[in-house]
Structures are given as structure tokens and as C-alpha cells.
C-alpha positions as CSV (number, residue, x, y, z in Angstrom):
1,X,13.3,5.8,-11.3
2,X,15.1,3.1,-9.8
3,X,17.6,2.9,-7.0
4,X,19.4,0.3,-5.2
5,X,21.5,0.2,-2.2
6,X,22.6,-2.0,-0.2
7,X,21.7,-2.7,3.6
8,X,22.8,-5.2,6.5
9,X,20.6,-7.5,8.3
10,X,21.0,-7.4,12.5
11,X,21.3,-9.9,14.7
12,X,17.6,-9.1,15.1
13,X,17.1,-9.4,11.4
14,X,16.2,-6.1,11.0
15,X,17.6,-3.8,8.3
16,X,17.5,0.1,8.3
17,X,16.4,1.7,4.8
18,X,18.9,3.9,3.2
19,X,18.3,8.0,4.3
20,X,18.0,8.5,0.6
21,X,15.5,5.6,-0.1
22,X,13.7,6.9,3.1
23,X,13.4,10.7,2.0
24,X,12.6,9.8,-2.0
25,X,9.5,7.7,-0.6
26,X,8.8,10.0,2.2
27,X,8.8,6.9,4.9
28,X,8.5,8.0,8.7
29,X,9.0,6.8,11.8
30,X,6.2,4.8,12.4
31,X,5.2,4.1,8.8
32,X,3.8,0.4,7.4
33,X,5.6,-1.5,4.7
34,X,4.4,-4.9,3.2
35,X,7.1,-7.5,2.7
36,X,7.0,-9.3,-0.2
37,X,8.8,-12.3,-2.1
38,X,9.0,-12.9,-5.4
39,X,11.5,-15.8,-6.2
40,X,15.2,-14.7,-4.1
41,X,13.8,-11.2,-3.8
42,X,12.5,-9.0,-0.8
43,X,10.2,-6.3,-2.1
44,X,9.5,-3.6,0.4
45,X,6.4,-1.3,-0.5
46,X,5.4,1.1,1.0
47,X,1.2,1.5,2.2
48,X,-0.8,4.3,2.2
49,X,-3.3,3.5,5.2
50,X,-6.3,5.5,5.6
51,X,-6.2,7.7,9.2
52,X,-9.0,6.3,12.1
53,X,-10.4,9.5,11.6
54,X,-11.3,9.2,7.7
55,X,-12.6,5.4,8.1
56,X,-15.2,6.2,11.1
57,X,-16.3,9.2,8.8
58,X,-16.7,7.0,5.9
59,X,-18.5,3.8,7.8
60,X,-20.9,6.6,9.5
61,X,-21.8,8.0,6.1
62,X,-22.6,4.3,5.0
63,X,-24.9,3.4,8.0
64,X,-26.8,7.1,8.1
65,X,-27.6,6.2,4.5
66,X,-28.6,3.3,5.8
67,X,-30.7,4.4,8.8
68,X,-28.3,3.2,11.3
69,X,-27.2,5.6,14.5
70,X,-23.5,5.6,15.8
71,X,-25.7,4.5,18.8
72,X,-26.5,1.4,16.8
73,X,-22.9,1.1,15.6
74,X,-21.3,1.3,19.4
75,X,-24.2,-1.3,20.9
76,X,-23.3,-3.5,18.4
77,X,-19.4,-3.3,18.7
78,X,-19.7,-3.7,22.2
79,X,-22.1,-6.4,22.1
80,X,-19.1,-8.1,19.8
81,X,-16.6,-7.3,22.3
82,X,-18.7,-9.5,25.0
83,X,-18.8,-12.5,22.3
């Protein structure tokens, strides 16, 4: 389903989604879009991004299967940190 609305662009250039665009997507405070062109037209789309949580469970499956401790893991971040 489709919907259009229109919006106005601040001095800021920043533009406020419509309540009713917000609510039908569910977009929160806080929330990413990605900004897209396509010829004279501004997509918005909303992104589904993973919580910290579920991507530190998901690299520490892959290393354990791999034989690699978080000790390994936070050495070698930290040893990246320090260049």
C-alpha cells in the first residue's frame, strides 16, 4: 500500500515524517533510515539493524567454532585500538 504526504524542509533541512507514515512503519525516536536518490526522488527506507547484543552473540559463536576465546577477541581489539 502506498501513501504520500507531503512535508517541509527547515532551515536545517530537516523534515519531520508524517504521524501516520511514522505509526504504519513503526519508526521511533532514535531509528535509522537510508536516504536514497533515484533521478528527482528522495527515497527514505527504513533499516532493520541488528541489537549489539545479537551481533557479539553471533561473532562469539563464529570464533568458539573456531577455537578462538573472547579473550583472544578483546586482545586483539585492543591491540587494534593502539594501531
Amino acid at each position: 500500500m502506498s501513501t504520500a504526504s507531503i512535508t517541509k524542509v527547515t532551515r536545517k533541512f530537516q523534515i519531520t515524517v508524517p504521524k501516520e507514515i511514522r505509526e504504519s512503519l513503526s519508526i521511533h525516536q532514535g531509528d535509522y533510515l537510508a536516504v536514497i536518490t533515484n533521478g528527482d526522488e528522495l527515497i527514505l527506507k527504513k533499516l532493520e539493524l541488528p541489537e549489539w547484543d545479537e551481533i557479539f552473540e553471533k561473532v562469539e559463536k563464529s570464533a568458539s567454532e573456531k577455537g578462538i576465546t573472547r579473550e583472544q577477541i578483546i586482545e586483539a581489539v585492543r591491540k587494534e585500538r593502539k594501531g
